[in-house]
C-alpha positions in Angstrom: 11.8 16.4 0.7 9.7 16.1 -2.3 7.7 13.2 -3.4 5.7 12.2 -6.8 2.6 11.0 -5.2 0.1 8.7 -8.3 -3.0 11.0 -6.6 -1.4 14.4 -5.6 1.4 14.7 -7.9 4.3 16.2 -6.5 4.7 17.1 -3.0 6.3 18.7 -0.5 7.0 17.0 3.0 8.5 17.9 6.3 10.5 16.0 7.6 8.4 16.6 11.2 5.5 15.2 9.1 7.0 11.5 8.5 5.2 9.0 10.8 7.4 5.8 10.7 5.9 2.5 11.0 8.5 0.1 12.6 7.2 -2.8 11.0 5.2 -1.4 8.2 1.2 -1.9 7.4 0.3 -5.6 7.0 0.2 -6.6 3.4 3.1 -3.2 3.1 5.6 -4.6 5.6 8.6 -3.1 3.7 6.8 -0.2 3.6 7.9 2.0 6.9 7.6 6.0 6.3 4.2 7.5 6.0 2.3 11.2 6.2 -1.1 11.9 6.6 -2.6 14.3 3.9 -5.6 16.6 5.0 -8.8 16.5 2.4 -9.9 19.8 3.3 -12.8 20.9 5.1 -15.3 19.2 3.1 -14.3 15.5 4.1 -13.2 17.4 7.7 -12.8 13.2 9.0 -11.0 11.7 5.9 -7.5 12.1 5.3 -4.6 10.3 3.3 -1.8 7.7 4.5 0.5 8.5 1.6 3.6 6.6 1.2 6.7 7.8 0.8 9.2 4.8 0.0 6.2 4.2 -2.8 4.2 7.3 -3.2 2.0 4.8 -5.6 0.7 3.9 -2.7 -2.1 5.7 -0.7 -4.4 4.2 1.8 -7.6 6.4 2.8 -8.1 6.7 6.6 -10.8 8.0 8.6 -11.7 8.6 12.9 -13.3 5.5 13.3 -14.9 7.7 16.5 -16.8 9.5 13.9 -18.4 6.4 12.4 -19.2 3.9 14.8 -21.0 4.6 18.3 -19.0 3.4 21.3 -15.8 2.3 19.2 -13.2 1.6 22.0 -9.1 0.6 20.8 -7.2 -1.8 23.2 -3.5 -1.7 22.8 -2.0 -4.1 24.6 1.5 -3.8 26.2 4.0 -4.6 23.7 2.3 -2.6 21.0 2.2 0.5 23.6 6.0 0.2 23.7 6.5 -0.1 20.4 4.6 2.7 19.9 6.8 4.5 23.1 3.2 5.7 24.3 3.2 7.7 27.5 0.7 9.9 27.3 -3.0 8.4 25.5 -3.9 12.2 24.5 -0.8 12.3 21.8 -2.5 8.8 20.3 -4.2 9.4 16.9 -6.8 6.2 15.9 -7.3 6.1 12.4 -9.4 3.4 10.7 -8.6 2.5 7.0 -11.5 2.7 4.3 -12.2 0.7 0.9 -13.8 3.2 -1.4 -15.2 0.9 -4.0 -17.0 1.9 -7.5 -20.6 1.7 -6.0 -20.4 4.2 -2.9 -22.9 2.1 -1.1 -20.4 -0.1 -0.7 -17.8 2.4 1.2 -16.6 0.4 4.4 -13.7 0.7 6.7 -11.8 -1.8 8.8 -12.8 -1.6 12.3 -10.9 -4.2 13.6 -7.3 -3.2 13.1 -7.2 0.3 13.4 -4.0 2.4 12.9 -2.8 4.0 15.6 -0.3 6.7 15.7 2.3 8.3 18.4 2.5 11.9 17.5 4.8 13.1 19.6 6.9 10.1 18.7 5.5 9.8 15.1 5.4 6.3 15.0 2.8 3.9 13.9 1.4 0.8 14.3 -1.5 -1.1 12.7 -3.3 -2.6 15.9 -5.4 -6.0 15.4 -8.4 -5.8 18.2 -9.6 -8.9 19.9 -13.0 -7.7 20.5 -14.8 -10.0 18.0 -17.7 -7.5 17.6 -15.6 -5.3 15.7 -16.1 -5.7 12.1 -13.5 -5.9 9.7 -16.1 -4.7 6.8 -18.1 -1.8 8.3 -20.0 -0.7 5.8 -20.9 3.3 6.1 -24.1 3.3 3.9 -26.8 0.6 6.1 -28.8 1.3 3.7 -27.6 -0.9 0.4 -31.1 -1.8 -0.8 -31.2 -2.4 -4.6 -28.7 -3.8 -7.0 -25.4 -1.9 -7.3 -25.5 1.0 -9.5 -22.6 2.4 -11.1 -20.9 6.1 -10.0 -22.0 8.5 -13.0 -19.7 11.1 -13.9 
């Protein structure tokens, strides 16, 4: 199938590649079929939750393992059913960024990661009860100045 993505134009995707979420993102609930776009090998941890009931809408994800020392995902037993998780090797843990004009100012959302079935292809965004997890984790500690703007 073919889809006119707002970032990537048009597209090609498998049907293998659709990852449905049963009851969409939060904020997206109508939303329920999904594929994650590679960046390439420069942004090797970065990829793309593109929509494909509105291909207007993109969310960028990245391994919140990458990014945060010790970062652990609980998923408690309903969600694993949902999810139809057997095995916790086929479990991909994404964590959605905000990429706003001042790149000191990237974050991502720690505390409801996505997490994704992909033998099943299904996905969930999972809410965390640890209370340490941040929901605005900023990527750049080191925000000293005022805000600049992004030349270019």
């Amino acid at each position: 199938m073919y889809i006119d993505t707002e970032h990537f134009g048009r597209i090609e995707i498998k049907e293998d590649d659709v990852i449905t979420f049963p009851e969409g993102l939060p904020g997206f609930e109508e939303l329920h079929r999904f594929t994650l776009l590679n960046t390439g090998e420069e942004l090797a941890n970065v990829f793309w939750l593109q929509s494909i009931d509105r291909p207007e809408i993109c969310f960028v994800v990245t391994d919140p393992f990458a990014v945060y020392n010790g970062y652990q995902v609980e998923i408690n037993d309903d969600d694993a059913a949902l999810l139809e998780i057997t095995d916790p090797d086929s479990v991909l843990t994404l964590a959605i960024m905000v990429i706003p004009e001042d790149p000191r100012d990237i974050r991502v959302n720690l505390k409801a990661p996505v997490v994704i079935n992909l033998e099943k292809k299904l996905g969930k965004q999972v809410l965390q009860q640890n209370e340490s997890l941040p929901i605005r984790y900023y990527l750049n500690r080191s925000r000293k100045g005022p805000p600049q703007k992004v030349k270019g």
